[in-house]
N, C-alpha and C positions, 0 to 999 in steps of 0.2 A: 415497356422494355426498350423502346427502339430510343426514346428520348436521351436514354445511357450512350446511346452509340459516340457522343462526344468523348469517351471517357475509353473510346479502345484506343487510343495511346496513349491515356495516362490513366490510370488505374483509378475508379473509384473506393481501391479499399483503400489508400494514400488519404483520401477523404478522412473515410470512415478513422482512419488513424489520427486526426490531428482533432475531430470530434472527441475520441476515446478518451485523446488526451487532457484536452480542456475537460474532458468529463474529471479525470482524476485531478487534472488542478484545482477544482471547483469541490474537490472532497477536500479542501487546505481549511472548515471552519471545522469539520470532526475529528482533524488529524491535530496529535499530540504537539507538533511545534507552533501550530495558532494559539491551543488553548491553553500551552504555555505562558501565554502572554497576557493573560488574565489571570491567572491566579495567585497574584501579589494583589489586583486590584481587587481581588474579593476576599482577601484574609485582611488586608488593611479596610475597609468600607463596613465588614460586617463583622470582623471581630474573629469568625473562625479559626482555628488552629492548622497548620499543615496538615496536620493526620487525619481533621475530619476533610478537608479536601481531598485528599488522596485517597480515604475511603471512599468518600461519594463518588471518585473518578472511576478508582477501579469499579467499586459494585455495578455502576452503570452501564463500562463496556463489559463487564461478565453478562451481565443478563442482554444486553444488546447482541452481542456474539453468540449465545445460546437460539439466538433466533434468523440467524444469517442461514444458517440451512433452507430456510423456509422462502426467505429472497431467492435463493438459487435456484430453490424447485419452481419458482414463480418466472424465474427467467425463462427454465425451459420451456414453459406451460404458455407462455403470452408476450416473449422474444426482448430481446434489447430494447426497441425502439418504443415500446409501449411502457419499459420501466424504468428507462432513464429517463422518459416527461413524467410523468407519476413522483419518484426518488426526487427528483430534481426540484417540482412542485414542494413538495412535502420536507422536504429540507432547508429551502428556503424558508417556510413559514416556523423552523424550528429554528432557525435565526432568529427571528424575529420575537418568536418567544424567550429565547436568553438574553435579550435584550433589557426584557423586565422582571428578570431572576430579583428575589428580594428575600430567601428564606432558603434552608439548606435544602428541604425538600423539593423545594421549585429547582435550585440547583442542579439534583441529582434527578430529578424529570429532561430538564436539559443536554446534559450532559448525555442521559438516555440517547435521547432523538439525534443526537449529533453524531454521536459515533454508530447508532444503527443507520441512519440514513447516510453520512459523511464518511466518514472511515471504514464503513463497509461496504454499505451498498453502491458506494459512489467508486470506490476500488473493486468492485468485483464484475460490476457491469461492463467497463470498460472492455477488462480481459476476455471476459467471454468473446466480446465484443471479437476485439482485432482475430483472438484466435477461430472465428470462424470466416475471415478473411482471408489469413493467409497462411500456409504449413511450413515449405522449405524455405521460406522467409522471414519465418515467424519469428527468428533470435531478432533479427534488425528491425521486425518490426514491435516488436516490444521494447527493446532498447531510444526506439526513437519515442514511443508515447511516454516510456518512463522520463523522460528531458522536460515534458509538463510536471510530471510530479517534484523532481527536483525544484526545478520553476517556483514551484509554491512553496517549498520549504525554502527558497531564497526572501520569494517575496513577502508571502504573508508578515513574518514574524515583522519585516521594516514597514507595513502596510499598515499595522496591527497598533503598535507601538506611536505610528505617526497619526493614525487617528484617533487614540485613546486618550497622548500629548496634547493635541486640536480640541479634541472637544473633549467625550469621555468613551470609555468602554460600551454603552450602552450602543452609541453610535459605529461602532465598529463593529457590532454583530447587524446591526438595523441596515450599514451597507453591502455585507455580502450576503444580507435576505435577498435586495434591491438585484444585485449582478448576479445573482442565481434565479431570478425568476422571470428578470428582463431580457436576459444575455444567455446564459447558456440555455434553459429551457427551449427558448423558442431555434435555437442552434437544433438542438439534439430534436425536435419536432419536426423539421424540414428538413433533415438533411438524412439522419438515421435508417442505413437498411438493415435489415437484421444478416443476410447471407447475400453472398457474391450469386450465386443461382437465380432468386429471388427477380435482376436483373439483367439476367442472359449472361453471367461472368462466371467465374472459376478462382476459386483459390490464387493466389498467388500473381492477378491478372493473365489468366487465359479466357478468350470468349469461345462459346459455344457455336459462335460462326467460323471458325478460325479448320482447316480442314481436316478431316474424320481420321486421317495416319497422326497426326501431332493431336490431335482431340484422345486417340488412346493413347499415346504414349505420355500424356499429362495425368490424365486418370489412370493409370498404371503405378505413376512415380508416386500419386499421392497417396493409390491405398496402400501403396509400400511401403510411404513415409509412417503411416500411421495406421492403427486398430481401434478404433468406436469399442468404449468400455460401458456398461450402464455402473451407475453407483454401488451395489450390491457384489456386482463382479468385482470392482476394482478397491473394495473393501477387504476381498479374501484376500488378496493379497498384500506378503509382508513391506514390499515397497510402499505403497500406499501410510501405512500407518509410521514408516520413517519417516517418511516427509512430513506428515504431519506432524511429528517430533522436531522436525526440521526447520519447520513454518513458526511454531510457537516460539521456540527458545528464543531467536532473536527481536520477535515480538516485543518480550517479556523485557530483556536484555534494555533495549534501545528505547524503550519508553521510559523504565525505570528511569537512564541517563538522563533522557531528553525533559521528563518533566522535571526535574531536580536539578539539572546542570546548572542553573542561577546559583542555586544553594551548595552544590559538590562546589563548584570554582570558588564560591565566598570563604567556605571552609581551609581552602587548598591558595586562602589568599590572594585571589585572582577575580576581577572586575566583572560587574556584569556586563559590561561590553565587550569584555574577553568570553564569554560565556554568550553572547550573540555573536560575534565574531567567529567562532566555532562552528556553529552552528548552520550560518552562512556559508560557509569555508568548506564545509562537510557536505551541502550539497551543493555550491561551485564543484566541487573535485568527483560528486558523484556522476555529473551531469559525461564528462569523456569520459569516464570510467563505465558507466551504461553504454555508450554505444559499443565497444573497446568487448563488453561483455556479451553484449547481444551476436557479436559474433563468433566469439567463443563458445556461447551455449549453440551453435550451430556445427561448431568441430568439435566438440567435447563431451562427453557425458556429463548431463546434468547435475550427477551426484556429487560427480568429481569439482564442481563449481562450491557445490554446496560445501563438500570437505574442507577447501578453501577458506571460506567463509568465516568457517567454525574456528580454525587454527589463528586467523587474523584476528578475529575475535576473542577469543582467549589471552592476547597480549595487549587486544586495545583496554581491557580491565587492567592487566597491571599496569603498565602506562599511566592511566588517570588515576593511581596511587599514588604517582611520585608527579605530577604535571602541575608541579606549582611555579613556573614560569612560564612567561608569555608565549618562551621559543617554544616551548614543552607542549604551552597548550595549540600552538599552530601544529606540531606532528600531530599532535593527537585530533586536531581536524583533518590532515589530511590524512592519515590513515582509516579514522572513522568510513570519510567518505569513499575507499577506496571498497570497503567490504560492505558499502550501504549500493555502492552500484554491483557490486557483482549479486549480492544480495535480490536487489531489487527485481533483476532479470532471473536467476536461476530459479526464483521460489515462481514465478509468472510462467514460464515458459515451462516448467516441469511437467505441471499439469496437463495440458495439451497434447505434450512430445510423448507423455506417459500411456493417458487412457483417450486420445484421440478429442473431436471435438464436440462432437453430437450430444453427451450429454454433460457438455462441459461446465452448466450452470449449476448442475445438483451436484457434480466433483467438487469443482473449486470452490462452491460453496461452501461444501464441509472445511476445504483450508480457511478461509477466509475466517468463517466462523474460530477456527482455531488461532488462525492470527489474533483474533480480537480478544479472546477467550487471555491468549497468551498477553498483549497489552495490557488487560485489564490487572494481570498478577505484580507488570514492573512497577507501577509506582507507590504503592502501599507497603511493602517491605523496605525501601528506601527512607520510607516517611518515618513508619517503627524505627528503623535503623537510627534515624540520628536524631529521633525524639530519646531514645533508651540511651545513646552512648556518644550523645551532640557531636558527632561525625559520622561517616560514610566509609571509611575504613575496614568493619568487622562486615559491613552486608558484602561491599565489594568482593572480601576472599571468599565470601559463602556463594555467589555468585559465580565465580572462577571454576563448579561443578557443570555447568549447563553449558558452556562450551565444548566440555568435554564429552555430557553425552549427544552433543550435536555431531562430535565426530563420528561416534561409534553408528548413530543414526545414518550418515550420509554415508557412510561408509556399506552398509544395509539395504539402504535403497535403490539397487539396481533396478534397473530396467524390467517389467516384467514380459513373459511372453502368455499370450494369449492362450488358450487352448480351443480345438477346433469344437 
């Protein structure tokens, strides 16, 4: 405990946050804007049709997401720090396996492990993470880890792209096997504690030595910040189950986009460098707009972020109906990424500010699971969409429902109160 003592003036959950972070940047090989960038390489190499990728994608994060529950209940059982070297391990080696994809089924084994290990597990750890760090800090401090995840949706795709040009694709899953086993792993090994207690600290950077009148008036503020929900509590309630409505839809929404956006812009006349460019663009403008939000979700109700969301999202669909020029398709990155950061933070910090932290991994599990659940749905109707009617037009308006009931959703999801 006493070896921390460097760390009472300046906070080791600040640490622990820029670890969280690289944790989720180092989810950029499971997440939808890397593996965007292989899949021209494997329908040209193997012959495949869009639609059987797009099947194999979605099928993959469905059944990956149906089993992110069970991650969460593992976080709580045997802590962050024991399952992000584990995740981290074990994700790397599933690089390495896509490496040597050579058949649809090895594919979709691929694609499995990437988005169970990458896009879920590598995003849910994190959150637990910071939020058992910090409470009345917790908007800014989630807005500042989300700036990693932007981060990789800047880099990868020029990372991705530039190694693929160099050598081949094979090679660009084989290097971030390498930087996830060599670099982050042994990061998240040494450095990870799972609670501020753990090392004589307190929420928010308060120590336990610090004196016994400010010692309760800090435990006073927090447990009135917040109420410890177990799973089963915070399933009876109707909040709970908006959000989760809340969590999906743009899931669904923003994968559909993101794995297809080469192909909507080709349709819509527009380059695929306009279509990386976007893309870039969208988390350039998320990266202010996260911090900008992390404080907002700390004056604001949550829901009311969410509400937001939903309404800017309902327009960025019409929008990319008519965005067949350049200027067209720069609003529509920057407005994307404006509702991709407030996004990013209101669905992260809900959960915590909602049902507290204590059993925040079998909580957010459940979302996460439904994030994924909901990724898994965007980009297979896209693919039917303009195999049936060689454009993106007729899904788009079909599409233009599930902003709306995301309104109705976050509008539903107030705050709940505990009962004694």
């Amino acid at each position: 405990m006493y070896k921390f003592k460097i760390f009472q003036h300046v906070y080791y959950g600040w640490v622990i946050l820029i670890i969280g972070g690289l944790g989720l940047f180092f989810s950029g090989p499971g997440q939808t804007f890397s593996n965007s960038q292989f899949i021209d390489e494997y329908i040209q190499e193997f012959g495949w049709s869009r639609s059987q990728v797009s099947g194999v994608y979605s099928a993959a994060t469905l059944v990956a997401g149906l089993l992110m529950i069970i991650v969460g209940r593992l976080i709580d059982r045997f802590g962050q720090r024991a399952m992000m070297v584990t995740i981290g391990t074990l994700f790397a080696f599933a690089c390495f396996y896509n490496s040597f994809v050579s058949s649809i089924w090895m594919l979709a084994i691929g694609f499995f492990f990437v988005r169970l290990l990458g896009q879920g597990s590598m995003s849910l750890i994190p959150n637990t993470l910071v939020a058992q760090w910090f409470v009345k800090k917790r908007g800014r401090a989630f807005s500042l880890k989300a700036l990693f995840g932007f981060a990789g949706a800047m880099l990868f795709p020029i990372i991705n792209t530039w190694l693929i040009k160099t050598w081949d694709w094979q090679t660009a899953w084989q290097f971030w096997g390498f930087m996830l086993l060599f670099v982050f792993v042994p990061i998240a090994f040494s450095g990870v504690k799972n609670r501020p207690e753990l090392i004589g600290l307190q929420p928010d950077g308060f120590s336990n030595d610090d004196t016994k009148e400010n010692n309760i008036r800090v435990n006073t503020q927090i447990l009135e910040a917040e109420e410890d929900w177990t799973l089963k509590e915070a399933m009876r309630t109707r909040a709970f189950w908006a959000i989760l409505i809340c969590v999906g839809i743009p899931a669904m929404v923003n994968t559909g986009i993101t794995f297809h956006i080469v192909s909507i812009f080709d349709t819509n006349g527009l380059s695929l460098e306009a279509a990386a460019l976007v893309l870039s663009l969208m988390a350039f403008v998320g990266i202010p707009m996260s911090l900008v939000s992390g404080f907002i979700t700390e004056k604001v109700q949550a829901n009311y972020v969410l509400l937001v969301i939903f309404i800017i999202e309902f327009f960025i669909l019409l929008l990319l109906l008519v965005t067949k020029s350049f200027f067209l398709a720069i609003v529509f990155g920057v407005i994307w990424g404006i509702a991709h950061g407030l996004e990013r933070i209101g669905l992260s910090v809900i959960w915590p500010n909602y049902f507290g932290k204590r059993y925040i991994g079998s909580i957010n599990g459940v979302g996460v699971t439904m994030g994924v659940i909901g990724s898994s749905l965007g980009p297979l109707p896209f693919g039917l969409g303009f195999d049936l009617f060689q454009g993106y037009t007729e899904i788009i308006l079909l599409t233009l429902i599930f902003p709306i009931i995301g309104i109705i959703s976050a509008l539903l999801a107030k705050k709940p109160t505990k009962q004694s």
